[in-house]
C-alpha positions in Angstrom: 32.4 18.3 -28.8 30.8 16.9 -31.8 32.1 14.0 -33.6 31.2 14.7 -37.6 31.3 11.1 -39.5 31.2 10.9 -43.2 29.3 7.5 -44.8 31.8 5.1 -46.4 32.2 5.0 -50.2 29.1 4.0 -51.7 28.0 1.5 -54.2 28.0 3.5 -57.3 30.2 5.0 -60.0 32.4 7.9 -59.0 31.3 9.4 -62.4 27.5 9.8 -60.9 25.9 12.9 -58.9 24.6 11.7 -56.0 22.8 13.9 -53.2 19.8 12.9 -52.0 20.2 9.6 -54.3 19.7 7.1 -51.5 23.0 4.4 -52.6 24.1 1.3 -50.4 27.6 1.4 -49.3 30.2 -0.4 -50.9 31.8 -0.9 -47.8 30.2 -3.4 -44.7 29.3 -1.5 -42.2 31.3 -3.6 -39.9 34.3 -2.6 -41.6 34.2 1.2 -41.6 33.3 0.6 -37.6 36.4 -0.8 -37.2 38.3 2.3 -38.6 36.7 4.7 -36.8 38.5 6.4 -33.0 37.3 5.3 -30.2 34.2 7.4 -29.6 32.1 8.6 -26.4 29.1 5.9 -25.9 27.0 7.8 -24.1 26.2 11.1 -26.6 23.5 11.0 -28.7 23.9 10.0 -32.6 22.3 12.3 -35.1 22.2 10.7 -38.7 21.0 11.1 -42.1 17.8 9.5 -43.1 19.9 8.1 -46.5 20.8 4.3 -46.1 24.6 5.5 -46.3 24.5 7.2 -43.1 21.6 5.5 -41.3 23.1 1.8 -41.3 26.1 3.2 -39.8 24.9 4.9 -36.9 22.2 2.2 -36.2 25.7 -0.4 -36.3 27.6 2.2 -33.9 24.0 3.2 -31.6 23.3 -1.1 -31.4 20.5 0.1 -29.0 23.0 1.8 -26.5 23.0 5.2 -28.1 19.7 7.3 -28.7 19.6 7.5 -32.4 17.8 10.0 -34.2 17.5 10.5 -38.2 17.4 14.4 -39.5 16.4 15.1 -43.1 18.6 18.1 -42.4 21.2 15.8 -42.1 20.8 14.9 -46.1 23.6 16.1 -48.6 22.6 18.5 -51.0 19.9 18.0 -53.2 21.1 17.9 -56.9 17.5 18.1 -58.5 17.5 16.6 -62.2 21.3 15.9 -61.9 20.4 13.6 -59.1 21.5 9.6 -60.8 23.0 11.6 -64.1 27.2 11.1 -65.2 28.5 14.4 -64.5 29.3 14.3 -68.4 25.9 14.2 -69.1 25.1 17.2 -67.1 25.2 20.5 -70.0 29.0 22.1 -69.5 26.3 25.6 -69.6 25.3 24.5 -66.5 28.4 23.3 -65.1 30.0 26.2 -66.4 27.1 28.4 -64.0 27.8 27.0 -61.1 31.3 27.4 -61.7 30.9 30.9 -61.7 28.7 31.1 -58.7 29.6 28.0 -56.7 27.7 29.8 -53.6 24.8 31.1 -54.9 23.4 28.6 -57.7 20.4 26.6 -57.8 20.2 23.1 -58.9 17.4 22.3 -61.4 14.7 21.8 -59.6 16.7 20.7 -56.4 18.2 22.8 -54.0 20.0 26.4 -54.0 23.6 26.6 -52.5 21.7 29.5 -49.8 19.2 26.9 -49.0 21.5 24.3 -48.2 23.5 26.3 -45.7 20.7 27.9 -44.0 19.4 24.4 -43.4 22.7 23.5 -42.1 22.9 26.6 -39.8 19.2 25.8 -38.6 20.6 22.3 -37.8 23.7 23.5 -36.2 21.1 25.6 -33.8 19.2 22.2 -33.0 22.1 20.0 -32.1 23.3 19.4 -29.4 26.9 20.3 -27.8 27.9 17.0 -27.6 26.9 14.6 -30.2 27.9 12.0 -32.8 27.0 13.3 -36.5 26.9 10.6 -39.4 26.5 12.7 -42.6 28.0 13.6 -46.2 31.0 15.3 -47.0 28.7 18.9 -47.7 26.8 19.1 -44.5 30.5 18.9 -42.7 32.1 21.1 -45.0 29.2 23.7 -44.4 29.0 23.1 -40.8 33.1 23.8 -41.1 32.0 26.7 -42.2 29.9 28.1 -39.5 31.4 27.0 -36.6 35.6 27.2 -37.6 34.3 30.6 -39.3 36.1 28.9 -42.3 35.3 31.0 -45.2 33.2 29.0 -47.9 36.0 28.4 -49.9 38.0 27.2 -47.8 35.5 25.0 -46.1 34.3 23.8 -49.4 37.9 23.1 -50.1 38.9 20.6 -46.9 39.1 17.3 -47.9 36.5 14.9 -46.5 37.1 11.1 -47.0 35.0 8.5 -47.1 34.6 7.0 -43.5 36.4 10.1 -42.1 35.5 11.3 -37.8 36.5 15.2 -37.4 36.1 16.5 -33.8 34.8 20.0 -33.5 
């Protein structure tokens, strides 16, 4: 069983893409601990590099845990919308990925292809048993591949801040 953890609610307007942006929490640490089920101590934890993810799992490993960092862990990469208000972002390109959510490329970041074959790839390299600490794409991707959810529907779960799915 794998324990998938999103990062709490960072630091930043909800207005703002954010990827690979690296944005403190909003939250303590302390407090999104608290929240979270009671979890096995002894499997590995497998976190984002991105201080969202990372200050978590080094709070929940507190040197009991091995604790690794993945950059295949990171969220998508949004390129040049990366820090931007979404309604500064051109409604043309808004409007393209709209009508190819799963196949467009970011401006100079990542393709929607990329980003889930790196997620499958990573999905290959985990462990069984493990705690994940990620963003709400990697899980909805990794939904994807091992529920068999179709994109959509993966795409479509709802994935809260500070939120532990098992699977």
């Amino acid at each position: 069983m794998r324990y998938w953890i999103r990062h709490d609610r960072p630091l930043l307007s909800s207005h703002l893409c954010y990827g690979w942006l690296d944005v403190p929490l909003a939250v303590p640490v302390q407090e999104t601990l608290t929240q979270l089920p009671s979890l096995p101590i002894h499997l590995p934890i497998y976190t984002s590099p991105l201080q969202r993810c990372r200050l978590l799992a080094e709070a929940l490993a507190e040197g009991k845990q091995s604790l690794h960092c993945l950059d295949a862990l990171r969220e998508i990469h949004f390129g040049q919308w990366e820090g931007v208000e979404w309604d500064k972002i051109s409604r043309a390109e808004l409007d393209a990925w709209a009508e190819q959510p799963y196949a467009y490329s970011f401006p100079e970041g990542e393709s929607i292809p990329e980003f889930l074959a790196r997620v499958q790839v990573l999905l290959d390299d985990l462990p069984s048993e493990a705690i994940v600490i990620t963003h709400a794409g990697v899980i909805r991707a990794a939904l994807h591949f091992v529920k068999h959810l179709p994109l959509e529907d993966a795409f479509a779960t709802p994935v809260g801040y500070g939120l532990c799915l098992e699977f």
